[in-house]
N, C-alpha and C positions, 0 to 999 in steps of 0.2 A: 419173759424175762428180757431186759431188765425194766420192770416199773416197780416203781420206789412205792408205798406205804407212804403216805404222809404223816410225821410226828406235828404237822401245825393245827394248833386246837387253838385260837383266841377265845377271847371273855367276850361273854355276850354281847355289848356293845356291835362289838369290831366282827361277830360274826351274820353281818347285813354287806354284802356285795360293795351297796354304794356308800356306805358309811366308809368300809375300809378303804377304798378307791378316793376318796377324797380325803381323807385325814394328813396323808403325808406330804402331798402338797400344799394343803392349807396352814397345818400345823410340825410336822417337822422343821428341825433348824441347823440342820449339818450345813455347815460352812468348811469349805476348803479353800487354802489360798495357789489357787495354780502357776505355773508360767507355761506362758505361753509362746507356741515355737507357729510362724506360718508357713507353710508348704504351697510350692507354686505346683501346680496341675500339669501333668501333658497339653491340657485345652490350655491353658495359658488362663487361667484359673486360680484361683488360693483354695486350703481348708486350712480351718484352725484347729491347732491340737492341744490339747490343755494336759500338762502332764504336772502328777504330784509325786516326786522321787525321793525314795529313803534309803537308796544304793543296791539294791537286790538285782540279782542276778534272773530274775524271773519279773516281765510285762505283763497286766492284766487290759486288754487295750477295750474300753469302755463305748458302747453305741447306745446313742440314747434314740426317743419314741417321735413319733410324731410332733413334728412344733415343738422336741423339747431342746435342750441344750446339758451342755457342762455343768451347769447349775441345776438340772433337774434334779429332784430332792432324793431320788433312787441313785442318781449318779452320785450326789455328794458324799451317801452313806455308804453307799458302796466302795468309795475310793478310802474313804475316810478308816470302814472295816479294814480295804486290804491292806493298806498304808500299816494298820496296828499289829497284824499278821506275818508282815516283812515284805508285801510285795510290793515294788512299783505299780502306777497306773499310770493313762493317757486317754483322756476323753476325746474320743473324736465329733467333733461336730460337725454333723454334714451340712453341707451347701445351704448360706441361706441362715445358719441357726448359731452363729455364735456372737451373733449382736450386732453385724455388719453385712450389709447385703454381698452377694457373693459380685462377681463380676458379670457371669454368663446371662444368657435366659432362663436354661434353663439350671435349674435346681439340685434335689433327690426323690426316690422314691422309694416305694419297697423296694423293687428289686434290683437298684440300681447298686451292684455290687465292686461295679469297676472301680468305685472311688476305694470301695474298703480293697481290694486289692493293691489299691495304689499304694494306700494309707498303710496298709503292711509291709510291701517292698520296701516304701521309703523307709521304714524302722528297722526292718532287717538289712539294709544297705549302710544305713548310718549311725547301727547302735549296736552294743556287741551282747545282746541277752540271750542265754542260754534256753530262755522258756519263753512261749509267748504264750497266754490264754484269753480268746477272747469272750467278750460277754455283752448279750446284747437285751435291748429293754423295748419289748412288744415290738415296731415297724424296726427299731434295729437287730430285735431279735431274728425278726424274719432275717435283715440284710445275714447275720451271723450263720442261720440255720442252710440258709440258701447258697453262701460265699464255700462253707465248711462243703459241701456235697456237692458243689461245678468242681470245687479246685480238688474235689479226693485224690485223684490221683498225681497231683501237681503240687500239693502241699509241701512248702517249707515242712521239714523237720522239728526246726525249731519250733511252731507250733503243736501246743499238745493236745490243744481239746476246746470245748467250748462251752457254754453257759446261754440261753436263753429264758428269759422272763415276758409270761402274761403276752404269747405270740399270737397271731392271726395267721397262724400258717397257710390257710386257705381263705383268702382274699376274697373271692367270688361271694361264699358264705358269711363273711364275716361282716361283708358290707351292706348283705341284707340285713343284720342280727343290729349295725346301726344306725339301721332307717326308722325300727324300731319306737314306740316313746316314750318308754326307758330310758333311751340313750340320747333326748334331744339333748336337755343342759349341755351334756357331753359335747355334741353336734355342733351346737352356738357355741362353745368355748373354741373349738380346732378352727371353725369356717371366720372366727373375729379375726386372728392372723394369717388363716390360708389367704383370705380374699385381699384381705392388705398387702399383700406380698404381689401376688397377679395382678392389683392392679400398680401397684411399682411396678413392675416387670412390662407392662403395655403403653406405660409412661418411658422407661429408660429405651425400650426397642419398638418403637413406631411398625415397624413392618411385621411384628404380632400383634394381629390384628385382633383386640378383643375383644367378642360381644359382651359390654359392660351390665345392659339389661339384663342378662342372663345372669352375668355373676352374680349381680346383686338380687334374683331371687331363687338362686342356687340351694339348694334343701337337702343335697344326696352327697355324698361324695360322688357318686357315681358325674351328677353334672360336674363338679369341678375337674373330672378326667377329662369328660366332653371337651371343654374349653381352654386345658393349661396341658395334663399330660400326655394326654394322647398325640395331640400335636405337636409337643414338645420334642416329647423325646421318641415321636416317630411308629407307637404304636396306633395300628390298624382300629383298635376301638377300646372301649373299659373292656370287653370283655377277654381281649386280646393282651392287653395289660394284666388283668388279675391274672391270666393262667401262665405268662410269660413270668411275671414276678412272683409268684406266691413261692413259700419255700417248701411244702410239704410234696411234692415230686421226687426234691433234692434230697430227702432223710434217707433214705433208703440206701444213697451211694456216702454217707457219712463212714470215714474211717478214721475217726481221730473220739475217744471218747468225750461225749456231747448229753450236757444234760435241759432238758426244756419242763418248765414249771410254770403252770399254766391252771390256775384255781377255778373250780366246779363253778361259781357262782360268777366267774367275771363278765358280765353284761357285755362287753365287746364282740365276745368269743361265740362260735355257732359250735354247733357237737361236732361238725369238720375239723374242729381247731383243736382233738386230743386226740393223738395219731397212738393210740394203745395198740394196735397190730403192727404195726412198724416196729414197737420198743417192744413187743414179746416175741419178733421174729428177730430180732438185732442181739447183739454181744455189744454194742458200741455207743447206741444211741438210748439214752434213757429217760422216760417219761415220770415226771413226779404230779399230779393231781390232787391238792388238797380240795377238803369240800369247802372252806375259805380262803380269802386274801383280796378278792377283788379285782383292779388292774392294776397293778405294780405297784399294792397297796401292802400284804402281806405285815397289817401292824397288829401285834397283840393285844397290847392294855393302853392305857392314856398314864402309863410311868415310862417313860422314854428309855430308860435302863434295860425295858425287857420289849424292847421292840427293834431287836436285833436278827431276828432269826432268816430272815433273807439274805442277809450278807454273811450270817454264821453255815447257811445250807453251803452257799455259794462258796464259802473256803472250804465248808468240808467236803463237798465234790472235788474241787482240787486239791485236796489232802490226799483221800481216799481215791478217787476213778481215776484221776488226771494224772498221780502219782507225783507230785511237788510237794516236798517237806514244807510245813510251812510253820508260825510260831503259834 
């Protein structure tokens, strides 16, 4: 205790891994209209934070995936749900992902958690909410899972819990499971804008040096660590990187209630990536495993009306665990 029983049953269709994993990005249509506030960095830096306010005394501060943004289709419905529920949200876009190159070299990554630290400071420095809960979607899932268990004992108050979807908590294994080929489509989709980012990045700062041959026949994640993060941001190697960033070390020192939902069938994920000992030795952190949803797919039917249930789980954890009244 605590792992959740999962109530998510989809209709045939939507219970194929990749079927669900690609439907809501191709075919969802939640549109939000944000504004947008920029924050300058310690680095001398910006991130953009997209927030959509309906005057609640309670923050839901949103991390989106890999290459995704404010506009990712989990984040729309997700803001779009709490918005209906009475809470405020705020998307944070990390470095790099909200349509405008950042300043620096370097970027984000998983476990690059000092920005979300920053990103919370700043909210609780210049906004008066009484709740803050965050929620993160797979590589922001990780930063959420990983930020919530460095800062246990250091945590604001004001925050009360956390939310994780479709995570990679264990990086090492995760990133064999998408070498995969299964998972190339996948592959080709992330490495079209990784690779175009590094080499803007080798273009705006001459003295990162990039071997461009290499990027371009770059195949692993693991090469693009080689050549952009390891270097970057100062890690020793990928391997050095995956065990430095992954979040699953961190679950253990979680004290703030924290739920991770993380489906039987998502192709990104290795059997590393559903930490059921952790949530039946914990009072705090809790594991939900459906045997569907995909990656941060979680759709029912092809009637829009009933493919709610990710952002209905997601309030009812903050109803029920988190303890926030909500509508």
């Amino acid at each position: 205790m605590p792992v959740f029983t999962s109530d998510f049953l989809p209709t045939i269709p939507f219970r194929n891994g990749h079927f669900n994993t690609m439907y809501r990005p191709l075919f969802m249509k939640d549109i939000v209209k944000y504004n947008r506030k920029r924050i300058t960095t310690w680095d001398h830096d910006f991130i953009d934070l997209d927030f959509s306010l309906i005057g609640s005394e309670t923050l839901a501060v949103l991390i989106h995936g890999l290459e995704g943004s404010s506009e990712s289709k989990y984040m729309t419905s997700t803001t779009n749900h709490l918005n209906s529920k009475g809470l405020d949200v705020v998307c944070f876009n990390l470095r790099s992902c909200s349509g405008e190159d950042n300043l620096l070299l370097s970027t984000y990554h998983s476990g690059k958690t000092e920005d979300v630290d920053f990103v919370i400071k700043h909210i609780l420095a210049n906004y008066s909410y009484k709740n803050i809960v965050i929620i993160g979607f797979s590589l922001g899932g990780n930063l959420t899972l990983k930020y919530l268990g460095e800062q246990s004992d250091a945590i604001s108050p004001i925050i009360k819990g956390g939310i994780a979807v479709s995570v990679p908590i264990d990086i090492a294994s995760a990133e064999k499971e998408m070498e995969k080929l299964k998972n190339k489509l996948y592959l080709e989709v992330f490495f079209k804008t990784m690779k175009t980012k590094v080499l803007e990045k080798a273009h705006k700062f001459p003295e990162y040096q990039l071997d461009k041959d290499k990027l371009f026949k770059a195949t692993k994640f693991k090469h693009l660590e080689y050549l952009y993060t390891v270097p970057v941001f100062g890690f020793e190697s990928p391997e050095d990187y995956w065990e430095k960033a992954s979040s699953k070390p961190f679950i253990t020192a979680i004290k703030k209630p924290t739920l991770l939902i993380n489906a039987k069938d998502d192709t990104f994920l290795s059997k590393e990536c559903y930490p059921f000992d952790e949530a039946h030795n914990s009072d705090l952190f809790h594991l939900e495993a459906p045997n569907y949803g995909g990656h941060c797919g979680f759709i029912n039917s092809f009637k829009a009306s009933e493919n709610t249930w990710l952002e209905e789980r997601i309030a009812r954890f903050i109803n029920e665990n988190i303890g926030i009244t909500i509508l």
